[in-house]
C-alpha positions as CSV (number, residue, x, y, z in Angstrom):
1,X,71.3,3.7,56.3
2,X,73.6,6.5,54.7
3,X,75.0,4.0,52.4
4,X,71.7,3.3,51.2
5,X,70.6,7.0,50.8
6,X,73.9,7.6,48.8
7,X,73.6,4.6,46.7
8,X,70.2,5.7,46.0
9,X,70.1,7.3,42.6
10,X,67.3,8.6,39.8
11,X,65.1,5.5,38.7
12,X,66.1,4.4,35.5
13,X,64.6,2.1,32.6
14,X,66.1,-1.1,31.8
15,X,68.5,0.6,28.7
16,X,69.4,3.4,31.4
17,X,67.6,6.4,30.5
18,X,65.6,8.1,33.3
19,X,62.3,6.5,34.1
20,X,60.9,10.4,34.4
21,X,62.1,11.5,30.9
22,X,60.3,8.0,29.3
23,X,57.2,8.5,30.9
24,X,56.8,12.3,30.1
25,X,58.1,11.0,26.0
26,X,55.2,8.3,26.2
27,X,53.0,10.8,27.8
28,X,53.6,13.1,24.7
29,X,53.3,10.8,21.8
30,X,49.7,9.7,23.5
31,X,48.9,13.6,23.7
32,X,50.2,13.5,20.0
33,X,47.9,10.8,18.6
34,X,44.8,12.0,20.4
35,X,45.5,15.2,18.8
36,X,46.0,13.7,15.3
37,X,42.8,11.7,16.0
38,X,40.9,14.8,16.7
39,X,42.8,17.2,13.4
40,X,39.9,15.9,11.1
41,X,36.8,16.8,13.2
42,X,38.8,20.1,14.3
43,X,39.1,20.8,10.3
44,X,35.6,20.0,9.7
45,X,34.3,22.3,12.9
46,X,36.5,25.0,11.2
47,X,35.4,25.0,7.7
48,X,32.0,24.6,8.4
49,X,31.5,27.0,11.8
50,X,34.6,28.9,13.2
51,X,35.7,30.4,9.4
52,X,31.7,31.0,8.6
53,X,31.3,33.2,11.4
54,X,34.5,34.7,11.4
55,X,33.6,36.0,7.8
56,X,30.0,37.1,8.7
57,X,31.2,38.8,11.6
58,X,34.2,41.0,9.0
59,X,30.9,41.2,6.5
60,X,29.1,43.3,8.8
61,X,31.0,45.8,9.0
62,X,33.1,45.9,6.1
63,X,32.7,48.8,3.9
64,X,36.0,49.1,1.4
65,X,33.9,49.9,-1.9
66,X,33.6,53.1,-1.7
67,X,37.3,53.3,-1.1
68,X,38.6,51.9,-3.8
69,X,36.5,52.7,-5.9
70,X,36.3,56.4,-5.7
71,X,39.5,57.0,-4.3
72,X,40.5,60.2,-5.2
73,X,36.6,61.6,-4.0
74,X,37.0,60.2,-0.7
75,X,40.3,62.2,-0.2
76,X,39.0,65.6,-1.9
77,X,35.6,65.2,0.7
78,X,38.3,65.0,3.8
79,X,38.3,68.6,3.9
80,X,34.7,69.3,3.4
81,X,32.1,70.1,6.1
82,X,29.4,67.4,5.3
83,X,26.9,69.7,8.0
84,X,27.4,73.1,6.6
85,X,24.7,72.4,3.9
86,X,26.6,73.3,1.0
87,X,27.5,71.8,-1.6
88,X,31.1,70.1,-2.1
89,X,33.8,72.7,-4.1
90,X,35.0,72.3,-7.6
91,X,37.9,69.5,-6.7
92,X,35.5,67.4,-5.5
93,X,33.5,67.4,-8.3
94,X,36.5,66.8,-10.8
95,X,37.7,63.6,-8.3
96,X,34.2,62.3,-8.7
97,X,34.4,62.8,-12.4
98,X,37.8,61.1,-12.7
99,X,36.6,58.5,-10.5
100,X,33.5,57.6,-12.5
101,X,35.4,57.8,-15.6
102,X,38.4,54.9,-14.5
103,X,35.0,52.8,-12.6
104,X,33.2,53.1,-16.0
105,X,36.7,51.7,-17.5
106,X,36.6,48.7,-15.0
107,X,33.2,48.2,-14.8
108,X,32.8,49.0,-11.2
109,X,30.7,51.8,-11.1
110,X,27.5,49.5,-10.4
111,X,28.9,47.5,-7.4
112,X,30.0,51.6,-5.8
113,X,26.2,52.1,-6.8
114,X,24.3,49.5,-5.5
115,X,26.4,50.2,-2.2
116,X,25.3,53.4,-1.7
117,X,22.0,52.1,-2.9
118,X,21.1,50.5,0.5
119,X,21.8,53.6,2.3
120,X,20.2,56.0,-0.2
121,X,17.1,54.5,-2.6
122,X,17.9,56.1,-6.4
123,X,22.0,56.0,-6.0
124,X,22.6,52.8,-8.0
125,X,21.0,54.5,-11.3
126,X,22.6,57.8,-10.7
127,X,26.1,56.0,-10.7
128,X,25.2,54.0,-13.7
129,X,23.7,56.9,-15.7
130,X,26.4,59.5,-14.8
131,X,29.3,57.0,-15.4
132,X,28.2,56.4,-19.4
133,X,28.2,60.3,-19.5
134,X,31.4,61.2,-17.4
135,X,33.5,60.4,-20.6
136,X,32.3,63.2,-22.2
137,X,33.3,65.8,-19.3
138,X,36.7,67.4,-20.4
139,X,37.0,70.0,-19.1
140,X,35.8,72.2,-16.3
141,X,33.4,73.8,-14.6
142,X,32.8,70.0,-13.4
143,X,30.3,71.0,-11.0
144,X,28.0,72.1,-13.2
145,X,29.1,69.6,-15.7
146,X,28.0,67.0,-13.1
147,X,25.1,68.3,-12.4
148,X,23.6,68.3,-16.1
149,X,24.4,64.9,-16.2
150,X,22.0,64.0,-13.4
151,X,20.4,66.6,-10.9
152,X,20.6,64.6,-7.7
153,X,24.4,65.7,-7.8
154,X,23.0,68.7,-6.8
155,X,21.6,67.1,-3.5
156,X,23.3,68.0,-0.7
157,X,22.8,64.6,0.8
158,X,23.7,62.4,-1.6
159,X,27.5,63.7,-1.0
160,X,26.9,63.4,2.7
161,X,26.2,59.3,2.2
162,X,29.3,59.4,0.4
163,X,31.1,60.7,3.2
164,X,29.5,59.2,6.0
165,X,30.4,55.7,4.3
166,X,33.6,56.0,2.8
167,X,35.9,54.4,5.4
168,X,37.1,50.8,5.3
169,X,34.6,50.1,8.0
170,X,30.8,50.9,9.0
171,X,28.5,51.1,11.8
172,X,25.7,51.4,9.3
173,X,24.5,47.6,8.6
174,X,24.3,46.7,12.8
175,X,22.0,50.1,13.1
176,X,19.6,49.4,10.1
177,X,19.4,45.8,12.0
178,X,18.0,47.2,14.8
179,X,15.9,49.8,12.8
180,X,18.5,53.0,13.4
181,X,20.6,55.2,11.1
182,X,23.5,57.4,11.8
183,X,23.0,61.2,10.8
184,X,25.3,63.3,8.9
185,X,26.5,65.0,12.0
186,X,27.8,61.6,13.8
187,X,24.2,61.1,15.8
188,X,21.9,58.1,15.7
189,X,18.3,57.7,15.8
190,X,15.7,55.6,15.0
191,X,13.7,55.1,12.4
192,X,9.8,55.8,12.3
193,X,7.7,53.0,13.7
194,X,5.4,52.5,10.5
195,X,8.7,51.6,9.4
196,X,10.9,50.2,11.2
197,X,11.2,46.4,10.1
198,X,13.8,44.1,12.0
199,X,13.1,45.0,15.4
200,X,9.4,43.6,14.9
201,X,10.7,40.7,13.2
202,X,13.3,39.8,16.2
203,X,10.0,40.3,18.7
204,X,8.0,37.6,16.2
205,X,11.3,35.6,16.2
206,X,12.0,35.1,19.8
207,X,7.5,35.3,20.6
208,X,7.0,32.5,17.8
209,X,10.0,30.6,18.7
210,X,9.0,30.1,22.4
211,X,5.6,29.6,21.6
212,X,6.7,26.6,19.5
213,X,8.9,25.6,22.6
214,X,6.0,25.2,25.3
215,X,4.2,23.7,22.6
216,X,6.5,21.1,21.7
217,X,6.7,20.5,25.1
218,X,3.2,19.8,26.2
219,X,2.8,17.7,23.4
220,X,6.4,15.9,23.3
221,X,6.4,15.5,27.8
222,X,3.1,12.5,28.0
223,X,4.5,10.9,24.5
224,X,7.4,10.6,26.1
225,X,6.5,9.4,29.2
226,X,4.0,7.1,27.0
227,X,6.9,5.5,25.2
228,X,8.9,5.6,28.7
229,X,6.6,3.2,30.5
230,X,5.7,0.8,28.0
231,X,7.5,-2.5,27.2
232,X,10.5,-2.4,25.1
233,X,8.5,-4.2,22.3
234,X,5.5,-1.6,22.1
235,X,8.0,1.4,23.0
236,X,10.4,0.8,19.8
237,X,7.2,0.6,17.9
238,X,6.6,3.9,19.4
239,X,10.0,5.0,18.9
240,X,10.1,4.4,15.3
241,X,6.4,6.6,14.7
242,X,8.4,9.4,16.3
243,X,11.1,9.3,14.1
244,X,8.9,8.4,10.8
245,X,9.2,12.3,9.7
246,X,12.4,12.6,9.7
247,X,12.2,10.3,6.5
248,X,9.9,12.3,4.8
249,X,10.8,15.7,3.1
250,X,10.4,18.7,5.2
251,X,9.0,20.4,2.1
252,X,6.5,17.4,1.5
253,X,5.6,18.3,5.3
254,X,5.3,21.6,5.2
255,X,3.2,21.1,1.8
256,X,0.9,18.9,3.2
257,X,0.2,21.0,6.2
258,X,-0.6,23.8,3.1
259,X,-3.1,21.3,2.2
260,X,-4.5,20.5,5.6
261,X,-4.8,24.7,6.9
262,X,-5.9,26.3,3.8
263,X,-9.3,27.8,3.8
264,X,-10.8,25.5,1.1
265,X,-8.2,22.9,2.9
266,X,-9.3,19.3,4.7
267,X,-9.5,20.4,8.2
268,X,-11.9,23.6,7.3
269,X,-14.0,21.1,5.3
270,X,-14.2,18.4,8.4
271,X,-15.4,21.5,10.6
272,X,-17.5,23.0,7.8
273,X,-19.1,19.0,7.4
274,X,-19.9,18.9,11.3
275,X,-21.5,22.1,11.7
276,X,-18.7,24.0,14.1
277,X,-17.8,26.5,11.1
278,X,-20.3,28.0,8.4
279,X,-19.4,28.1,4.6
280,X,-18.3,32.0,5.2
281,X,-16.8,31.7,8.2
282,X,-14.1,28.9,7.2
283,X,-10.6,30.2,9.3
284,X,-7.5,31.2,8.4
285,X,-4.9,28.9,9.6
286,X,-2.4,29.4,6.8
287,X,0.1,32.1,5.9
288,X,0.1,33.9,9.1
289,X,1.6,32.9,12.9
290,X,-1.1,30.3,13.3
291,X,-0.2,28.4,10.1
292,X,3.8,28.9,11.3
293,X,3.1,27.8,14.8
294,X,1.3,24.3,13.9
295,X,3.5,23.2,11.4
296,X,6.7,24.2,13.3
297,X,5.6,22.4,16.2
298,X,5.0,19.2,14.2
299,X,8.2,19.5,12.7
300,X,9.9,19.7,15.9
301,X,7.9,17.7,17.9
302,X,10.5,15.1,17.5
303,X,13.4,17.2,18.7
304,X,11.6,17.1,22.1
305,X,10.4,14.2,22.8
306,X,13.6,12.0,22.0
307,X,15.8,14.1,24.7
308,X,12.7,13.6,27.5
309,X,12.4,10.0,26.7
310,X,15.9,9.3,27.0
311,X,16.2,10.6,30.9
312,X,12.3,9.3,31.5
313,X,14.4,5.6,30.5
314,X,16.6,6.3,33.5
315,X,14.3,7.0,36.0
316,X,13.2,4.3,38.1
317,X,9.9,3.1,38.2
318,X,10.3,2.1,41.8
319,X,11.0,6.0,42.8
320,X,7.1,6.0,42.2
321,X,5.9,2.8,43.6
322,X,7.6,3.9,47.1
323,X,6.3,7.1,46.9
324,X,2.7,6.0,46.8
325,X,3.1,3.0,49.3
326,X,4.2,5.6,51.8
327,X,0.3,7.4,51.3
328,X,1.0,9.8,48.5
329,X,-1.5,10.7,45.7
330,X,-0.1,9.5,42.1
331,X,-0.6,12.5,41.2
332,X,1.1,14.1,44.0
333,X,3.8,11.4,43.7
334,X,4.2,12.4,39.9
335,X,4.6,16.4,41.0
336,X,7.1,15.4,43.5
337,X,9.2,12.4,42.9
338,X,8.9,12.2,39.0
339,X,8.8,15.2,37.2
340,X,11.7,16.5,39.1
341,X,14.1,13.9,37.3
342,X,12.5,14.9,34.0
343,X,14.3,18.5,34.2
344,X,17.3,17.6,32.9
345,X,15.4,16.1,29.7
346,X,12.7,19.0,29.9
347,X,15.6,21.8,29.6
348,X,17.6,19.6,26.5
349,X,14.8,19.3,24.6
350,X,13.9,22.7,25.1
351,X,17.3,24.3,24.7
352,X,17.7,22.5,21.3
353,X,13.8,23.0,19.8
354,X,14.1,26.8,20.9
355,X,18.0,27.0,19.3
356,X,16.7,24.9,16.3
357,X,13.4,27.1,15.5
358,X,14.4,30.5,16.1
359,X,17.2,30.0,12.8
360,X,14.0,28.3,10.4
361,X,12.9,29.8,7.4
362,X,11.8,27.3,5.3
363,X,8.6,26.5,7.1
364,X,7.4,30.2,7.9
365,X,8.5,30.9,4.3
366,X,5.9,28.8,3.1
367,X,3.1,28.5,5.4
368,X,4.2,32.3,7.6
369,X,3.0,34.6,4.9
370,X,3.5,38.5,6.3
371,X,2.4,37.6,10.2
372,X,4.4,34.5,10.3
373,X,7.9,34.9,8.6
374,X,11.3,34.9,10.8
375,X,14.5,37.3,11.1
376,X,15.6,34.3,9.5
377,X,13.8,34.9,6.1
378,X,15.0,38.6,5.7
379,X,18.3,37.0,6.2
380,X,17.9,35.0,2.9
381,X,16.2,37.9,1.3
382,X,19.3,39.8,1.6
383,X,22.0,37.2,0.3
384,X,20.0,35.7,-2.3
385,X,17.3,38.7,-3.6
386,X,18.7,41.9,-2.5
387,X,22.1,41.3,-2.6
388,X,22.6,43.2,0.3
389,X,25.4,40.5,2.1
390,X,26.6,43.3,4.7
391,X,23.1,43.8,6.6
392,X,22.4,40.1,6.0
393,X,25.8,39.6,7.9
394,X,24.6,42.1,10.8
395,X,21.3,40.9,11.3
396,X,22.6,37.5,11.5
397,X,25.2,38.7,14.4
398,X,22.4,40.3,16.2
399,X,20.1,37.0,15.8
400,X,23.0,35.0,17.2
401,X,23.8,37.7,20.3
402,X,20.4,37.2,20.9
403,X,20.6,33.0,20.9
404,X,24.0,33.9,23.2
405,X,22.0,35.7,25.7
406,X,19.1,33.2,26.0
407,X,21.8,30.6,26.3
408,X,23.3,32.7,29.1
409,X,19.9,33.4,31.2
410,X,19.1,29.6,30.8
411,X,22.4,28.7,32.5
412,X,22.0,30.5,35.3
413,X,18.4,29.8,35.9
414,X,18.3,26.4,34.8
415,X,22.5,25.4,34.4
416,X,23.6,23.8,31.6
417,X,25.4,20.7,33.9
418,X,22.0,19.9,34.2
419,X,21.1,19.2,31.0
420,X,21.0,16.0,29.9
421,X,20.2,13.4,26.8
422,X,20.0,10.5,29.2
């Protein structure tokens, strides 16, 4: 038995290497060509998700404009006491001058304007007006020079915005998202209520976008189970008028729902023609919540009833048959036995219409009017209109925060591991 034990050795493959050292190569290059497999999809998820965010997240705060643009007044105001309510001294007033003189040169003095613009209404014009005239500033007093070039120089609070956002980064687009601004002294408060915008709009947001949810799933939960129980012949017919609107336009949709809600529209004229509605008292179903909520719910209908009829497919129609042989109700039998294997289908479909309506604007742009637009419009609004790409950026942080923490609550009422697509 010792001779065995010492003529025992480390298993080797047939050209003697060690049988270890092989596996653990072979294990590697399958590691390594899974990995290559997966580089494409990895690239796509990148360029299309990780590196979108990743810039909307810098966007929202970034705030080097003023910086570079006025450089030499952002080093001149270090010194100055923006809450003493005087105005800035003489140096200050001769960096600004300088400054607007080289922006004027490079044609920046409109992008330092419509940046402080956002913070301050007027700003933008003041920069553009005073830069065509800071040429002809020579000499000192600049000050008063300034100042006879446009007034609001004179203001102590236009120099205090100038301050306030002159570093590289900024609190200033996440507080007008939630309807705040930061005062000269460092403090924060919020805006009046008449005015305050985005906070209302988030309420409407997450209000609306539930509203569609239950909706979609009252409707989507006995079409599904329809579909479910019929023979596969009649249920792929079924199938297929489920999925019919997803080969029509979604603006030809929501258009015809303009056609159908409208006050001089079809479904006024059917009530009008049967006597439930007078001529003057026709209702307003379009461009306001109502008008968002029924076409929204159409539209994703679809999204809710393909995830419950999947899992209704798995369930057994047995599970029901036994339960009513042993003396329950159907109904009862339903409650009990039934629905409780639809939750996995109930909380997918729900999950994924609430994620997918909560980021629309398309829809509530057309048919929402002022009572039934999204956070998701004002989003647009601020890339494409305003310009503004900074509070666009923060609002669209805050609306995804806000998806993060419904996806959080849902997993630990609900859990995720039990959702399922079938």
């Amino acid at each position: 038995m010792t001779d065995a034990t010492a003529n025992t050795g480390p298993l080797v493959t047939a050209d003697g290497r060690s049988l270890k050292a092989s596996l653990n190569r072979a294990l590697f290059r399958k590691k390594l060509i899974a990995f290559g497999m997966v580089v494409p999809l990895l690239l796509f998820v990148m360029a299309t998700f990780i590196i979108p965010i990743a810039n909307m997240l810098v966007r929202s705060v970034d705030n080097e404009i003023v910086a570079e643009i006025l450089p030499r007044t952002v080093v001149a105001l270090e010194s100055w006491d923006e809450t003493s309510g005087q105005l800035p001294d003489e140096p200050v007033f001769k960096a600004m001058v300088e400054d607007l003189v080289e922006a004027r040169k490079n044609r920046t003095n409109t992008k330092v304007g419509q940046r402080l613009n956002y913070e301050k209404p007027g700003m933008s014009s003041m920069f553009r007006g005073s830069a065509r005239k800071a040429g002809r500033i020579t000499e000192g007093p600049y000050k008063e020079a300034l100042i006879k070039a446009d007034k609001d120089w004179a203001n102590v609070e236009v120099w205090q915005v100038i301050k306030q956002f002159s570093g590289p980064y900024t609190p200033g687009y996440f507080l007008a998202a939630v309807d705040a601004k930061q005062n000269p002294d460092g403090s924060m408060e919020f805006v009046d209520n008449d005015k305050a915008i985005y906070g209302k709009l988030f309420v409407r947001t997450v209000v609306l976008s539930t509203v569609i949810t239950l909706l979609t799933l009252l409707l989507g939960f006995p079409i599904a189970y329809l579909i479910a129980t019929q023979p596969s012949r009649i249920g792929n017919l079924l199938i297929i008028c489920v999925l019919l609107p997803f080969w029509t336009s979604l603006l030809v949709r929501t258009t015809s729902w303009i056609a159908l809600l409208q006050q001089q529209g079809v479904i006024n004229d059917i009530l009008v023609f049967i006597g439930l509605i007078s001529e003057d008292g026709r209702l307003a179903m379009i461009h306001n919540a109502t008008g968002t909520v029924i076409a929204m719910t159409h539209i994703l209908l679809p999204f809710m009833v393909l995830p419950l009829y999947s899992v209704m497919k798995t369930i057994s129609p047995s599970y029901m048959r036994a339960a009513t042989s042993l003396g329950a109700h159907p109904f009862l039998a339903f409650w009990k036995v039934y629905f409780p294997n639809t939750i996995p289908g109930i909380g997918a479909g729900a999950i994924l219409v609430f994620i997918i309506a909560i980021g629309y604007y398309i829809t509530p742009e057309l048919v929402g009017g002022t009572d039934g637009t999204f956070i998701s419009n004002r989003i647009a609004y601020n890339i494409s209109s305003s310009l503004n790409w900074g509070l666009a950026a923060a609002l669209g942080v805050v609306l995804l925060g806000i998806v993060l923490i419904f996806y959080f609550l849902y997993d630990k009422i609900v859990g995720i591991d039990n959702m399922k697509l079938g």
